[in-house]
Residue, then its C-alpha position, 0 to 999 in steps of 0.5 A: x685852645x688858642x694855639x688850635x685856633x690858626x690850625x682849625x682856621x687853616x684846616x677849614x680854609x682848606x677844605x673850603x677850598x677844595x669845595x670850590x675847586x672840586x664842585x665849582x667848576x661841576x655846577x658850571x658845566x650843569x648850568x652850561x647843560x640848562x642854557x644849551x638844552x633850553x635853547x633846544x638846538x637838540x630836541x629836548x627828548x634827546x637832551x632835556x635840561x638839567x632841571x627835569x633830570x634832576x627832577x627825574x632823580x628826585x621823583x624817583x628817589x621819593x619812589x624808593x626805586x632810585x635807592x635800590x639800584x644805589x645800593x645793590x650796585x654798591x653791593x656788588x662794589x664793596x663785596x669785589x672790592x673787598x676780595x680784591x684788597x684782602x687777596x690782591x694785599x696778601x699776594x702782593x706782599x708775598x710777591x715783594x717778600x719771597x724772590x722765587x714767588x715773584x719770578x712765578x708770578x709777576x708774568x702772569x699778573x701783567x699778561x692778565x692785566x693787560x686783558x680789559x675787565x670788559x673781555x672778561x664778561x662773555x667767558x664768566x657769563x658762560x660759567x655763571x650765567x646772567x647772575x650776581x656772581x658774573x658781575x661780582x667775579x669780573x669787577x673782583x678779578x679786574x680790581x685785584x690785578x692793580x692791588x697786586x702789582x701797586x702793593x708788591x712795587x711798594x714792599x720792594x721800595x721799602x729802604x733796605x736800611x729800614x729793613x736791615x735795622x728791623x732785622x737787627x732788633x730781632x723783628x721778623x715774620x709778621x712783625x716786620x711786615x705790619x711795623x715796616x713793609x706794610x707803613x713803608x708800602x703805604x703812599x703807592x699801595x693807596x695809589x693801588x686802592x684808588x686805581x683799582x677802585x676806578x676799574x671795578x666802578x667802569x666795570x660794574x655799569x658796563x657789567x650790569x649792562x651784560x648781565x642784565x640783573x634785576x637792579x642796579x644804576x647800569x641796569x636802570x640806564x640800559x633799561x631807560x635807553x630800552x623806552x627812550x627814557x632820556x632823563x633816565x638816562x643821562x640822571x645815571x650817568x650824572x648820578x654814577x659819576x657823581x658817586x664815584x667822586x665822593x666815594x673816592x673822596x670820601x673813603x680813599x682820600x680820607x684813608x691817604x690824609x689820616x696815614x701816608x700824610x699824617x706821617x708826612x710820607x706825602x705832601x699835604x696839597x697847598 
C-alpha cells in the first residue's frame, strides 16, 4: 500500500496539473469576454457578456431543449464515427497487408481526401435530400478517408523483424493481425481516430447548417442567427468547442494512455 502511494501522488499531481493547464488559460479568455462586453465598445446585441450566454445555456438546459440538439448531434457523430472506424480500420489493414490491394487503392483515398468534407454536402443533399442520412453519409465518407490512410501507414511501419518472428512461430492470418500488426499500428492509428474525429465534428455543425434537421447544436445556431438570437449563438459555439475537447479527452486521450502509453510505445508527457 505504501509503495502505491508515490505513484497515486504523482498520477493526481499530473492530472491536476493537466486541469490547470487545459482550463486555466479557457477561464482567462471567458473573463477576458465579460470585461470587454461589459464595457460595451460593441453593442451588447452583438456580443452580450459571458455571464447572460451562459445564462442562456442553463435556462435552456433547465427547458430540456439544449439537451436534445446535444444528443441528436451526437447521435449522428457516434453512428459516422462508428462506420468510419470499423470500415476505414479494415481497409486500412488490407491496404498495408496485400501489395496489389494497395496500389489500387492508395490513389483514390488521396484524391478523395483532398476534396473538403464541405463539398460534399450539395451532391449527398441531391441523393438524400434535406435528411438524417445527408448529414450522416458526408461526416462518415469524410471521417473514414484519415482512418484509412493513418491505419495502412501504421501496419507498413510495423518492424518486419516483429513480422518475421511471428511468422516463424506459425502465427499467420488473423493471429498475426491482432497480436502484432494491429499493437504495432496502435500510436498512429490513434493518431488517425483523433483527426478523423476532428473533421467529422466541423463537419457535423456545418452539416446541420445545410441540411437544416429539426434538432441539433448547427441547427440551434443557424436558427438563433435567423431571430438575431446572439446569446444563442455565441452559447453554441462555446458549447460545440467545449464538447469536442472533452469528448477528445475524455474518450480518445483515455484510449491512447491505457495502450500505446501503457505499453510504453509512447512517451507519458512530464
Amino acid at each position: 500500500m505504501q509503495a502505491q502511494l508515490p505513484a497515486l501522488s504523482r498520477r493526481t499531481v499530473f492530472y491536476s496539473r493537466a486541469l490547470t493547464e487545459n482550463v486555466g488559460p479557457i477561464l482567462l479568455l471567458l473573463v477576458m469576454w465579460e470585461i470587454f462586453a461589459r464595457m460595451e465598445i460593441v453593442h451588447k446585441a452583438l456580443f452580450p457578456p459571458v455571464s447572460t450566454v451562459l445564462g442562456t445555456l442553463a435556462g435552456m438546459a433547465a427547458q430540456g431543449k439544449l439537451i436534445e440538439h446535444i444528443l441528436q448531434s451526437f447521435y449522428r457523430l457516434f453512428v459516422s464515427m462508428g462506420f468510419a472506424i470499423v470500415a476505414g480500420t479494415a481497409l486500412g489493414v488490407l491496404m498495408g497487408s496485400v501489395r496489389p490491394l494497395e496500389k489500387l487503392f492508395v490513389p483514390p483515398i488521396n484524391f478523395l481526401g483532398a476534396i473538403p468534407g464541405i463539398a460534399l454536402y450539395p451532391a449527398t443533399i441531391l441523393w438524400f435530400g434535406l435528411t438524417e442520412k445527408a448529414v450522416v453519409f458526408t461526416i462518415a465518407f469524410s471521417s473514414t478517408i484519415p482512418v484509412v490512410l493513418s491505419t495502412w501507414t501504421g501496419v507498413k511501419t510495423v518492424n518486419d523483424t516483429l513480422v518475421n518472428a511471428a511468422r516463424s512461430m506459425d502465427t499467420r492470418g488473423l493471429g498475426l493481425l491482432f497480436r502484432v500488426l494491429l499493437p504495432g499500428a496502435l500510436p498512429v492509428l490513434i493518431a488517425g481516430y483523433r483527426i478523423a474525429f476532428a473533421q467529422g465534428w466541423r463537419i457535423l455543425v456545418a452539416g446541420e447548417f445545410l441540411a437544416s434537421p429539426e434538432r441539433g447544436m448547427g441547427i440551434m445556431i443557424f436558427e438563433a442567427r435567423e431571430f438575431l438570437q446572439s446569446d444563442v449563438v455565441y452559447g453554441g459555439i462555446i458549447l460545440i468547442g467545449v464538447l469536442g475537447f472533452a469528448m477528445e479527452r475524455l474518450i480518445l486521450r483515455p484510449l491512447e494512455a491505457a495502450t500505446v502509453q501503457r505499453w510504453g510505445m509512447l512517451r507519458e508527457l512530464e
